[in-house]
Structures are given as C-alpha cells and as structure tokens.
C-alpha positions in Angstrom: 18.4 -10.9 -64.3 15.9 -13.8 -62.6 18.0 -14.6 -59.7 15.4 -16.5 -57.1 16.4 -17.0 -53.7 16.6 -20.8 -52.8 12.8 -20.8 -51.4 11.3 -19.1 -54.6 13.2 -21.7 -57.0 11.7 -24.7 -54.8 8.2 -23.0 -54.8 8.5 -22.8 -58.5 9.2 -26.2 -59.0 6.4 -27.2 -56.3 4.2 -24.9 -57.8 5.0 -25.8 -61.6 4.0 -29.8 -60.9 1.6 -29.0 -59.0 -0.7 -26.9 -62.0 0.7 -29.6 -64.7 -0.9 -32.3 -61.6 -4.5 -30.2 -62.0 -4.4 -29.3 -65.6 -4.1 -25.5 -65.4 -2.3 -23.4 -68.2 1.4 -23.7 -67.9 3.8 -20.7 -68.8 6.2 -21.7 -71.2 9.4 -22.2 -68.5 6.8 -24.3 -66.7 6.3 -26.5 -69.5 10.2 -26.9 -69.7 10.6 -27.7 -65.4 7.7 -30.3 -66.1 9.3 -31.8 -68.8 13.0 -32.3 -66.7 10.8 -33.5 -63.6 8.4 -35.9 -65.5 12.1 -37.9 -66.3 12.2 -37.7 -63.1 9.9 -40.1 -61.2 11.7 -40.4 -57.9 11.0 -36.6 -57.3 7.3 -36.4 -58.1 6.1 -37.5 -54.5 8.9 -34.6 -52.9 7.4 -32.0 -55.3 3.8 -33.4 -54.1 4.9 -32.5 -50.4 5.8 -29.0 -50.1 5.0 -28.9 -46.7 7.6 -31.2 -46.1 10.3 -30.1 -48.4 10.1 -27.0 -48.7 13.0 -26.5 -45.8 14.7 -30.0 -46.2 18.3 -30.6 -46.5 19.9 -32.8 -48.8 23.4 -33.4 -47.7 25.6 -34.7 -51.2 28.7 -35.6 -48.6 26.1 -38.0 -47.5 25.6 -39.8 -51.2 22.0 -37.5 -51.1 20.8 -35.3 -54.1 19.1 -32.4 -53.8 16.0 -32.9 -56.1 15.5 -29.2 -56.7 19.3 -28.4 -57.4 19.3 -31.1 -59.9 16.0 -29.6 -61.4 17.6 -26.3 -61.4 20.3 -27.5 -63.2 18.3 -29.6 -66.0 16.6 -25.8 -66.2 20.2 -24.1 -66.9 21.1 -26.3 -69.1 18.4 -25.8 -71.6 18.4 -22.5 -71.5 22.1 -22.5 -72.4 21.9 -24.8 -74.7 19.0 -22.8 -76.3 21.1 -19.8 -77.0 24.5 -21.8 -77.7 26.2 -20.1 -74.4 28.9 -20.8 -73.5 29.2 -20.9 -77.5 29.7 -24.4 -78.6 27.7 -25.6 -75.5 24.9 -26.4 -78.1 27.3 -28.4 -80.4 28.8 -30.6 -77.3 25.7 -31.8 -76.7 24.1 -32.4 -79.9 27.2 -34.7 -79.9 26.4 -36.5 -76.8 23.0 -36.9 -76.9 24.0 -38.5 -81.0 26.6 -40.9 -79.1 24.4 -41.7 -76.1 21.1 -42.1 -77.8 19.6 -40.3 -75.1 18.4 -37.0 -74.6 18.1 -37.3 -71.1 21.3 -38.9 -70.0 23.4 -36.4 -72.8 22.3 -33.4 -70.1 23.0 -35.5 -67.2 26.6 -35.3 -68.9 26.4 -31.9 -69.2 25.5 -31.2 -66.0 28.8 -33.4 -64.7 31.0 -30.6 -66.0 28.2 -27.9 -64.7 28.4 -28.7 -61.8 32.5 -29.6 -61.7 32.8 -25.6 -63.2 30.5 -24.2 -60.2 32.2 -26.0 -57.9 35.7 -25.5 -58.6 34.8 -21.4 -58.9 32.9 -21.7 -55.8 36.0 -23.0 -54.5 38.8 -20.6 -55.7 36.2 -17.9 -55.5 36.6 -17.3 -58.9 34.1 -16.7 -61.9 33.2 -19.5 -63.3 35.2 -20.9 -66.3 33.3 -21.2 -69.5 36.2 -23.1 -71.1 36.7 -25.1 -69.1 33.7 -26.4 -69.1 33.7 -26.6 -72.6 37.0 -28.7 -72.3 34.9 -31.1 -69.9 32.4 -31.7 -72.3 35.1 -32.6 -75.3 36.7 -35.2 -73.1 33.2 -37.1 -72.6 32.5 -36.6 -76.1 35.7 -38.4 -77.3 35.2 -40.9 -74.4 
C-alpha cells in the first residue's frame, strides 16, 4: 500500500507540476495530479514555490485550505471512483456530475462527504464509514 508521509505527497505534487511546467514525460498518476491542479489556478504559484511551501501550514480553523490536502483528495477520489469503491461511489457521482453539469464541482461534492467521513473517524477513532459516506452522497444527489 502507497502510504507517503506528508513531505513525499507535497514533493509529488511539487514535482508533478513542475515536469508538466518543462514538458518532460509524465507517469500516468502524474498526468491525473496535473489534471486536478490545472482546475486549480490559485495553487499553481504555491506548487511553483517549493522552497516556500514545502513546510507551510495551512490552518482550516482559520477559513485556510491546504492546497496539497485538497489535491490529495481530488487524487482519492478518482481513484475510487475508478474502481467503484466504496461500491456505488462511481454511480453517486456520475449522478452529480449529470445534475451539476460539472465534472469538477461533482468531486468537490464528493469530497464534502470525504472529508466529513475522515473527520468524524478521526474523531471517534474509528475506521472510517464507507456508508455513510455513501448516505452523504444520496442526500446531495436528491438535493
């Protein structure tokens, strides 16, 4: 299992726009982090800083979002969505993104309930809840 400690995942991402910026070759999951981060214009001058970013906090109790946790996220969500897991994941969204009309805001649905299901295990110290999850997504779908 790929489990990267928080200083690989932000070299990734710095290192993945960075190649796409120069026109190297991309791997496959670099293609997909460039993707997320070119809808994402207000991170491109972060990722262009490592330097200065690399160890920077972002404080959400302050109304700040971590760029590279968001990234992260965009990143989990297609890969869950590209094996159906939690199952019915896949479905949820194909019905957002069809309501919405928008690819892009459909996962930033998503990742509402994503990171409402971390959360709430992180704070019962509890796995997290696949179904309930689901359940989150079928309440924005019907909204």
């Amino acid at each position: 299992m790929f489990n990267p400690s928080r200083d690989q995942a932000r070299q990734f991402l710095f290192d993945a726009w960075k190649k796409f910026r120069e026109q190297a070759p991309l791997t496959d999951l670099e293609r997909l982090v460039v993707g997320h981060i070119g809808e994402h214009p207000e991170y491109h001058a972060i990722l262009e800083a490592p330097e200065r970013y690399q160890e920077r906090e972002w404080r959400p109790e302050l109304g700040e979002t971590n760029p590279f946790l968001h990234l992260s996220m965009h990143l989990a969500i297609s890969e869950q969505l590209s094996i159906d897991q939690p199952a019915g994941v896949k479905g949820l969204y194909e019905r957002l993104r069809a309501a919405l009309g928008d690819e892009h805001e459909a996962q930033h649905q998503v990742m509402d309930c994503l990171a409402e299901m971390i959360w709430t295990a992180q704070r019962h110290r509890q796995p997290p809840d696949g179904a309930a999850y689901l359940a989150c997504l079928e309440k924005k779908c019907a909204a």
